[in-house]
C-alpha positions as protocol buffer text, in pm:
chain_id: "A"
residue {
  index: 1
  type: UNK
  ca { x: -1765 y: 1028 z: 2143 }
}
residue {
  index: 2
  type: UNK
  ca { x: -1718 y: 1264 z: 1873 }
}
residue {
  index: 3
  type: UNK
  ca { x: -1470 y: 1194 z: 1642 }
}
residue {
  index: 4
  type: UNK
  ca { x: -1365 y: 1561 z: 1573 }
}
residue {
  index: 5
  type: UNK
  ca { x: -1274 y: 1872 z: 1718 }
}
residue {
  index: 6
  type: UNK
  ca { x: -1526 y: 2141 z: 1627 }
}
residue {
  index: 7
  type: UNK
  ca { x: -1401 y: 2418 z: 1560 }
}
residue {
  index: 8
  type: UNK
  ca { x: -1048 y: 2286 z: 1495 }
}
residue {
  index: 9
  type: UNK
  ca { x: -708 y: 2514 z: 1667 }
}
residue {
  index: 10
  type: UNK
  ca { x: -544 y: 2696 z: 1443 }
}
residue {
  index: 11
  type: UNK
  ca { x: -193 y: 2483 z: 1549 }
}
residue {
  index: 12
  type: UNK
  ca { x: -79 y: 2204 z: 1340 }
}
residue {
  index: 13
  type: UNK
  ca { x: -159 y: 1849 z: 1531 }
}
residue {
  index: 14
  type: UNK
  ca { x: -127 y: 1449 z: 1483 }
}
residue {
  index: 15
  type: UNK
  ca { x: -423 y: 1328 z: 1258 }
}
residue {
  index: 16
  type: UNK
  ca { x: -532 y: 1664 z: 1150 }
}
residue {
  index: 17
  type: UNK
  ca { x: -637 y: 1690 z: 772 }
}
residue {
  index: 18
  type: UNK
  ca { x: -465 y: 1942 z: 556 }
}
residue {
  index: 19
  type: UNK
  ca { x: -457 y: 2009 z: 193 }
}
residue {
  index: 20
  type: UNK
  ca { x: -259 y: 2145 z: -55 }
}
residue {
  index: 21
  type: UNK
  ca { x: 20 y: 1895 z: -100 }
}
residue {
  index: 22
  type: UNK
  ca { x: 120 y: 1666 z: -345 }
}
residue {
  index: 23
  type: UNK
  ca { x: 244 y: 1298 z: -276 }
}
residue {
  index: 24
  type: UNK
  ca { x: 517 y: 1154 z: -505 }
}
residue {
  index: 25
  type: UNK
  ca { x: 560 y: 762 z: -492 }
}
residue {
  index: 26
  type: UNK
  ca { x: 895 y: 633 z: -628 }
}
residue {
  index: 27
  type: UNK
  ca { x: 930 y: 306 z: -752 }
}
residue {
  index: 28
  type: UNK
  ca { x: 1248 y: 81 z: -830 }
}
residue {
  index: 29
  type: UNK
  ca { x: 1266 y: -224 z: -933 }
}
residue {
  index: 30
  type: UNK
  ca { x: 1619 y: -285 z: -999 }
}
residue {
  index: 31
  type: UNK
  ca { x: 1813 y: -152 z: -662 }
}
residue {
  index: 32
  type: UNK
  ca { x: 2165 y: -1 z: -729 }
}
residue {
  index: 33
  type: UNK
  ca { x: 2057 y: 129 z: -1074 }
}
residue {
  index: 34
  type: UNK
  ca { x: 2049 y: 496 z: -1120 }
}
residue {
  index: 35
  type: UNK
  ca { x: 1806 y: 408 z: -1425 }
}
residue {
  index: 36
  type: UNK
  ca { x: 1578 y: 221 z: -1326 }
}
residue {
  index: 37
  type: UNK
  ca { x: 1390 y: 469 z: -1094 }
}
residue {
  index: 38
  type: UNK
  ca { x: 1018 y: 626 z: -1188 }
}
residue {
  index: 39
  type: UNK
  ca { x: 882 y: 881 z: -993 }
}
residue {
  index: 40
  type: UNK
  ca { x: 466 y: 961 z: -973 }
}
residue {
  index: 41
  type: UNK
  ca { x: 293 y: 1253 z: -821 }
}
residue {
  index: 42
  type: UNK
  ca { x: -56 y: 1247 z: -734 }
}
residue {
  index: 43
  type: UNK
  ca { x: -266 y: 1534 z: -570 }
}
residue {
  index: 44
  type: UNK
  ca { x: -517 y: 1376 z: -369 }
}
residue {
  index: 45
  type: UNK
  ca { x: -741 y: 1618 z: -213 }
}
residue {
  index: 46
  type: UNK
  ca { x: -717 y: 1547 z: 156 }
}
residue {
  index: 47
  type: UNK
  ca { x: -372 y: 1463 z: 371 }
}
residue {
  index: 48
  type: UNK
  ca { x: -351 y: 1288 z: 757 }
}
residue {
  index: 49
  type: UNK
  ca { x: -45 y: 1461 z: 951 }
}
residue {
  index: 50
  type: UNK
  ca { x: 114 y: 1163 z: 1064 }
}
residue {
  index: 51
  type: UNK
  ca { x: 384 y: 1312 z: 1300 }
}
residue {
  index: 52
  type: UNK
  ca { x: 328 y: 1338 z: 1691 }
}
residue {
  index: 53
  type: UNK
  ca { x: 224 y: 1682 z: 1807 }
}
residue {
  index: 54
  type: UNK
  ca { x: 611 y: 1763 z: 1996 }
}
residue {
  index: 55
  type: UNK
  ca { x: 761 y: 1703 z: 1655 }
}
residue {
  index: 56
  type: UNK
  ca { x: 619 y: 1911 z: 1448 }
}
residue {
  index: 57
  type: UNK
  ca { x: 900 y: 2140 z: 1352 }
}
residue {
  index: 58
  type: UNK
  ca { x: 1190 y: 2210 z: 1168 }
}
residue {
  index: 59
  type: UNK
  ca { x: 1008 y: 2302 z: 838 }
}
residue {
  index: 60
  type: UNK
  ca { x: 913 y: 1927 z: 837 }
}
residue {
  index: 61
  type: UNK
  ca { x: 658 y: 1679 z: 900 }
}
residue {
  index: 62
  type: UNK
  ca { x: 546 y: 1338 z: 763 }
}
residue {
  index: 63
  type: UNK
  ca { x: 151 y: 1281 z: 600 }
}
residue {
  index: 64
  type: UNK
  ca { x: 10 y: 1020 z: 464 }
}
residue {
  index: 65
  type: UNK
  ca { x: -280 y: 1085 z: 232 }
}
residue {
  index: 66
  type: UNK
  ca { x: -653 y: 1012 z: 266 }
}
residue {
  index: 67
  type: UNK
  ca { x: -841 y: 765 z: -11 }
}
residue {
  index: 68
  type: UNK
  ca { x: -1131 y: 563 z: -38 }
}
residue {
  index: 69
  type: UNK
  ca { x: -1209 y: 215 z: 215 }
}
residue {
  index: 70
  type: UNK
  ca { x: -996 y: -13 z: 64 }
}
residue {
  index: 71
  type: UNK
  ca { x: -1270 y: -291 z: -147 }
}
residue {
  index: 72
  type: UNK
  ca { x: -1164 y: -564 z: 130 }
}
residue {
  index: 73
  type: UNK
  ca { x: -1320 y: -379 z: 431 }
}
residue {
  index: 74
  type: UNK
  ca { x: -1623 y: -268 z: 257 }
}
residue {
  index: 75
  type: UNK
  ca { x: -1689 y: -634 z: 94 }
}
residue {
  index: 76
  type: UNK
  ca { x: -1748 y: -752 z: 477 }
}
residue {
  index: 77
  type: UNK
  ca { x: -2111 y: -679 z: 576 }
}
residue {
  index: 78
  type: UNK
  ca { x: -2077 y: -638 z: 935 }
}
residue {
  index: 79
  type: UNK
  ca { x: -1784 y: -370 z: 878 }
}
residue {
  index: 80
  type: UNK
  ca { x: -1996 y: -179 z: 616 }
}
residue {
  index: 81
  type: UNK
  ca { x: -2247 y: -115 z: 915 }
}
residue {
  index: 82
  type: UNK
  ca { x: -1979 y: 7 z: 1106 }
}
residue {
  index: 83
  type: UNK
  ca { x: -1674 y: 100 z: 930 }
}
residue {
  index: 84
  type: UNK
  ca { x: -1507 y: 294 z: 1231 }
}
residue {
  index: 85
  type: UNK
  ca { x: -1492 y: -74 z: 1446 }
}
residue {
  index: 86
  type: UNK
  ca { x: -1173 y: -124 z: 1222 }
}
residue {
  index: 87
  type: UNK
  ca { x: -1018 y: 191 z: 1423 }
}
residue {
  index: 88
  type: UNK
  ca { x: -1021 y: -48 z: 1776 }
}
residue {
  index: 89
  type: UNK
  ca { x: -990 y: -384 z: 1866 }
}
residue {
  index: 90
  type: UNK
  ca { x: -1297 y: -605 z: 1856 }
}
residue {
  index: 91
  type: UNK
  ca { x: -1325 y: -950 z: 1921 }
}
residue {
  index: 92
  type: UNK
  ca { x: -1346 y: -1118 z: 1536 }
}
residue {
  index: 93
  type: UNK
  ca { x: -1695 y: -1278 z: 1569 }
}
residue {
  index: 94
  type: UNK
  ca { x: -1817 y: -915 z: 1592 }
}
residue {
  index: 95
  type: UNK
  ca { x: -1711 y: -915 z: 1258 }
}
residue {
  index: 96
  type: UNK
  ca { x: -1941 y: -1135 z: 1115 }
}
residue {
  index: 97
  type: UNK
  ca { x: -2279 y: -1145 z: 1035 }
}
residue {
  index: 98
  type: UNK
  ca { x: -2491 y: -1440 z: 1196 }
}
residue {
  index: 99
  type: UNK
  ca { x: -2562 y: -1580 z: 855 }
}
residue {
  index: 100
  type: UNK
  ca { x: -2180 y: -1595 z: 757 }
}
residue {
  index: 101
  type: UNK
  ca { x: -2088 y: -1755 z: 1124 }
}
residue {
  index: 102
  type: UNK
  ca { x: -2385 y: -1985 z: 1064 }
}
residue {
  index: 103
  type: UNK
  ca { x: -2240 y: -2113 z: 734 }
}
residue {
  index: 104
  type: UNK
  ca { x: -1912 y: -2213 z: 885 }
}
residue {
  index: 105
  type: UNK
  ca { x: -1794 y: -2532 z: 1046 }
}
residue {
  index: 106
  type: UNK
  ca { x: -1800 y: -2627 z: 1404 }
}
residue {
  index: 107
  type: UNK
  ca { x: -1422 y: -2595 z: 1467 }
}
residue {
  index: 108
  type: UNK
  ca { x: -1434 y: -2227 z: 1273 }
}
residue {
  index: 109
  type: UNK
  ca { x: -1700 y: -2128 z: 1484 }
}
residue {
  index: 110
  type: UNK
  ca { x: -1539 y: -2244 z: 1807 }
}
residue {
  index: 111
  type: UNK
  ca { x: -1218 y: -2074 z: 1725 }
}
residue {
  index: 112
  type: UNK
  ca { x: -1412 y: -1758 z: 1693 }
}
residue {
  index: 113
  type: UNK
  ca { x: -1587 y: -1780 z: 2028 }
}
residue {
  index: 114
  type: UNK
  ca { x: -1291 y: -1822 z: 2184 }
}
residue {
  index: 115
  type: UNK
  ca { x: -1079 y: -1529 z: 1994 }
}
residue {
  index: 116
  type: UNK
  ca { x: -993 y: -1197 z: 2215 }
}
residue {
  index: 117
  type: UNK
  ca { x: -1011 y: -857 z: 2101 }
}
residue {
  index: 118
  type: UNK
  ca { x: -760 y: -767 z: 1787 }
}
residue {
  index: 119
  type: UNK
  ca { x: -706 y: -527 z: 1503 }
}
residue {
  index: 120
  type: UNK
  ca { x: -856 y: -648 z: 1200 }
}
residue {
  index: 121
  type: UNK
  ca { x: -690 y: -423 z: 1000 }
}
residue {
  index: 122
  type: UNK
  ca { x: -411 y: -341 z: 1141 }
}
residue {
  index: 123
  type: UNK
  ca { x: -252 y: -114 z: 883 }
}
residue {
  index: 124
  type: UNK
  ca { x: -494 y: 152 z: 833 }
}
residue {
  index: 125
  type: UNK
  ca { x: -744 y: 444 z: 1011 }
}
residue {
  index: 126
  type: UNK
  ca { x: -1091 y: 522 z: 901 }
}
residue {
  index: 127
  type: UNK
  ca { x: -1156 y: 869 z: 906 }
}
residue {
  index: 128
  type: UNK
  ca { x: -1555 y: 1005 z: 945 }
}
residue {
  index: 129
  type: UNK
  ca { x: -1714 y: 1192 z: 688 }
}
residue {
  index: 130
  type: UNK
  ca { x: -1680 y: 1533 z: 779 }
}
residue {
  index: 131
  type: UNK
  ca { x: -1863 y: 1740 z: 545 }
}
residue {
  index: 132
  type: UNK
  ca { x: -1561 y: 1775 z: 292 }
}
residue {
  index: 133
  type: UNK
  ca { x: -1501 y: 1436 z: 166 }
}
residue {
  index: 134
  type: UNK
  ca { x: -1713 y: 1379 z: -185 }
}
residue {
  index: 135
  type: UNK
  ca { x: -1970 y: 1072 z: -151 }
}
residue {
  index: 136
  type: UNK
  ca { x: -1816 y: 753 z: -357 }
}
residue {
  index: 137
  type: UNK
  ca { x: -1994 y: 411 z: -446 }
}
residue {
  index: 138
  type: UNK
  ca { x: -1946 y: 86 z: -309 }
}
residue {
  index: 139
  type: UNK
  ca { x: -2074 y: -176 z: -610 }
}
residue {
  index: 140
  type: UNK
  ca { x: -2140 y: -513 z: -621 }
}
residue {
  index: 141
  type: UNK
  ca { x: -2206 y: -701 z: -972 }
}
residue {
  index: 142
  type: UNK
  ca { x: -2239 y: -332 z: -1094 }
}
residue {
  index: 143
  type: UNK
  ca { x: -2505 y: -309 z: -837 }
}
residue {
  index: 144
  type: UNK
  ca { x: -2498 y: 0 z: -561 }
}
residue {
  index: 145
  type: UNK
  ca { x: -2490 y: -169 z: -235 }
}
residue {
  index: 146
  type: UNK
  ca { x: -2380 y: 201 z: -73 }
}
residue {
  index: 147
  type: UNK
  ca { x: -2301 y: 527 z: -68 }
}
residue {
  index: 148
  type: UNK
  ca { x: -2034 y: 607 z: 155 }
}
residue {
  index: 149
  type: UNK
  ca { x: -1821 y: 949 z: 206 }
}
residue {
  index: 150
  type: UNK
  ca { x: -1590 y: 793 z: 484 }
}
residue {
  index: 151
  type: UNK
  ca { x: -1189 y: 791 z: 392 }
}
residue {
  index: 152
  type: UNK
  ca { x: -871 y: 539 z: 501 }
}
residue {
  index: 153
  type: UNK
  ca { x: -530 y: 612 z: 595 }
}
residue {
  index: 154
  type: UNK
  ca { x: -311 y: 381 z: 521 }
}
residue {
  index: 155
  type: UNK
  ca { x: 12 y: 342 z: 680 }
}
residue {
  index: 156
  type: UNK
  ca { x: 262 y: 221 z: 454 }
}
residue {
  index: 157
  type: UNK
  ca { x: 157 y: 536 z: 251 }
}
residue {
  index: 158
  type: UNK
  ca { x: 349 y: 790 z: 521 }
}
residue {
  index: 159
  type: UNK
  ca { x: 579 y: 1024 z: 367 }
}
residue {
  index: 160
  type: UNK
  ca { x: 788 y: 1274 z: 498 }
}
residue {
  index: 161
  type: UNK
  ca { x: 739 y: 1677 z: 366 }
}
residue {
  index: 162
  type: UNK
  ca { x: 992 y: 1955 z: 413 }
}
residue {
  index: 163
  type: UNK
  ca { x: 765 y: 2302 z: 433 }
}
residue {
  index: 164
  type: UNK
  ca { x: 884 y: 2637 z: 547 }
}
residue {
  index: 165
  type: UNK
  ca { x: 546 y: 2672 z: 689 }
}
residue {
  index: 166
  type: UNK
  ca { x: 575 y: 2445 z: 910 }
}
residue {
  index: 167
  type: UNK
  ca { x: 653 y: 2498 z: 1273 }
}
residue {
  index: 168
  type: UNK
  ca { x: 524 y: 2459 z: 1623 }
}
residue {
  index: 169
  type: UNK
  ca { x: 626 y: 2808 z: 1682 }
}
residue {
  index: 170
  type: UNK
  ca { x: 401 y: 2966 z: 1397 }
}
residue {
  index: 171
  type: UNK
  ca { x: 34 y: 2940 z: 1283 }
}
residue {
  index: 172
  type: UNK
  ca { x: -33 y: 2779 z: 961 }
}
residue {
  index: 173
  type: UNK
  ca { x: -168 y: 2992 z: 690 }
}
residue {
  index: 174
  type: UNK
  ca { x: -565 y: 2958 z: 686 }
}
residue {
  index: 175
  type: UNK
  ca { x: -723 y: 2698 z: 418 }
}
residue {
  index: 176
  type: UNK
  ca { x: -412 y: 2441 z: 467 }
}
residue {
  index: 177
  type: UNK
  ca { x: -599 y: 2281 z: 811 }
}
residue {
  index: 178
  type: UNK
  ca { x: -895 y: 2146 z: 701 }
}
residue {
  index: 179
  type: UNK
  ca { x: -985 y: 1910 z: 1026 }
}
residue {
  index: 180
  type: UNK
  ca { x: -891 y: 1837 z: 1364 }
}
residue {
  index: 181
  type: UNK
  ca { x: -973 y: 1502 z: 1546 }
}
residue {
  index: 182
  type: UNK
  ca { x: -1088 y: 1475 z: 1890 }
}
residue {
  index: 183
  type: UNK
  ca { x: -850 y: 1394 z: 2166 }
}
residue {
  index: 184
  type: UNK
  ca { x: -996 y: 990 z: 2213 }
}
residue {
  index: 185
  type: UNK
  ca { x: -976 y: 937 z: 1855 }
}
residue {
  index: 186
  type: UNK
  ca { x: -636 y: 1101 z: 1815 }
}
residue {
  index: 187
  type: UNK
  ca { x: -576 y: 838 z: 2130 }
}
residue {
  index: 188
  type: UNK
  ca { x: -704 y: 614 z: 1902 }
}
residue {
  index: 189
  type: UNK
  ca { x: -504 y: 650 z: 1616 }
}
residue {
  index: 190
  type: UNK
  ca { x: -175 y: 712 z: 1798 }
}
residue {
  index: 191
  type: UNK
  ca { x: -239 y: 359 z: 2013 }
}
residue {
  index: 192
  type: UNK
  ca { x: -285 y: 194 z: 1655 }
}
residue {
  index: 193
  type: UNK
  ca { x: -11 y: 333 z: 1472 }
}
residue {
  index: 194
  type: UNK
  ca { x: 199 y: 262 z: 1758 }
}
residue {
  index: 195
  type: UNK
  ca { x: 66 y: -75 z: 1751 }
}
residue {
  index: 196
  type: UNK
  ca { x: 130 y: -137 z: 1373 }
}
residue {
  index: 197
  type: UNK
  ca { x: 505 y: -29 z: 1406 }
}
residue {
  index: 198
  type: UNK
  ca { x: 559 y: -205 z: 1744 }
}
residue {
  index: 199
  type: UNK
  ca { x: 402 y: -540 z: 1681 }
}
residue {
  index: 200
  type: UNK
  ca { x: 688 y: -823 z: 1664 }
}
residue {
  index: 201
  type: UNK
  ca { x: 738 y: -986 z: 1319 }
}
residue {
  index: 202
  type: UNK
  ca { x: 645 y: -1388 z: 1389 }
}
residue {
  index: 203
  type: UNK
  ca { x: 953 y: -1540 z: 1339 }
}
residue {
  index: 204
  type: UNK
  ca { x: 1107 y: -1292 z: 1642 }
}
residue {
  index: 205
  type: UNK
  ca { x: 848 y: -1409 z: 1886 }
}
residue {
  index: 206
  type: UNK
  ca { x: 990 y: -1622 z: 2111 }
}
C-alpha cells in the first residue's frame, strides 16, 4: 500500500502536509489571571491538516505540526523496525522482540498471548519519509543506533488557523501543499484520530 498520493491534487485534504505556518503554544499556569499568560511561536518546517476534507472552509482549518518519533517509540526495538505498525492496531506481543518476551515472567508472557489487537500509541501518526523531511539520529549512550527521516503527529498538538487562502472553493497557492496521503492511510489516520477522541475515559465505562 503506498502511503502517499503521487502526484498530490492541487485541493486542500485531511493529512496533507503544508508549510508555511507558524504554531504558537500558550501556556498559563495561573487560570483567571490576565498576567500570567506566555505565548511561544515556533516555525517547524512541515504541518498535518488535521480537519476532515467537507470542512475545509471558511478561511479556516485546524493543523497540527510534524516533529521527530517521540524517544519512547524509537527506544522499543521491534517498533524501530517498523515504525508505521504504531499507525494500526497490532496485537502487543508483536511489539516485542523474542529476547525481551523471553526475559519476562510466565504470567507477563501469558497476558501477552492472550492480548487482542490495540493502539499502542494511541495519540499520535507516523508519517513516511517522503523525500522532504531532513534525516535525524536516534542515539543510545551517545552511540548511533539509526538514522531515521520518518516524522509524528501528535494529537494534543492540533491547532486551529484562520487563512484567507483557505477554501474548498479555491486552489491553494503552489509551494503551501507539500504532500498528499493515500486514500487507506488517510483511512488510517481518520479511524485513529477518531479513535483517540472517541475512546471512553475509564472511570465512564460501565
Amino acid at each position: 500500500m503506498p502511503f502517499y498520493l503521487d502526484p498530490p491534487t492541487k485541493e486542500l485534504r485531511f493529512g496533507d502536509i503544508v508549510t508555511g505556518f507558524q504554531h504558537p503554544t500558550i501556556r498559563i499556569d495561573t487560570p483567571d489571571s490576565s498576567l500570567d499568560l506566555r505565548i511561544t511561536v515556533a516555525k517547524p518546517q512541515y504541518f498535518v491538516v488535521m480537519t476532515p476534507c467537507c470542512d475545509i472552509e471558511l478561511q479556516a482549518f485546524s493543523l497540527a505540526p510534524l516533529e521527530q518519533v517521540r524517544d519512547a517509540i524509537v527506544r522499543r526495538p521491534k517498533l524501530l523496525q517498523n515504525l508505521l505498525m504504531v499507525n494500526t492496531k497490532f496485537r502487543p506481543k508483536d511489539g516485542f522482540t523474542a529476547e525481551e518476551i523471553a526475559k519476562m515472567d510466565g504470567p507477563k508472557q501469558a497476558d501477552l498471548a492472550s492480548a487482542s489487537e490495540e493502539y499502542s500509541y494511541q495519540d499520535c501518526f507516523i508519517y513516511e519519509p517522503n523525500g522532504l523531511f531532513a534525516p535525524y539520529d536516534v542515539k543510545r549512550k551517545n552511540q548511533t543506533v539509526a538514522t531515521l527521516q520518518h516524522r509524528m503527529v501528535d494529537f494534543k498538538s492540533i491547532f486551529r488557523v484562520g487563512c484567507s487562502m483557505i477554501d474548498r472553493a479555491q486552489e491553494l497557492p503552489a509551494g503551501i501543499k507539500t504532500s498528499e496521503l493515500s486514500v487507506e492511510t488517510r483511512a488510517q489516520l481518520r479511524e485513529k484520530l477518531a479513535y483517540y477522541f472517541g475512546r471512553p475515559a475509564t472511570e465512564d465505562e460501565l
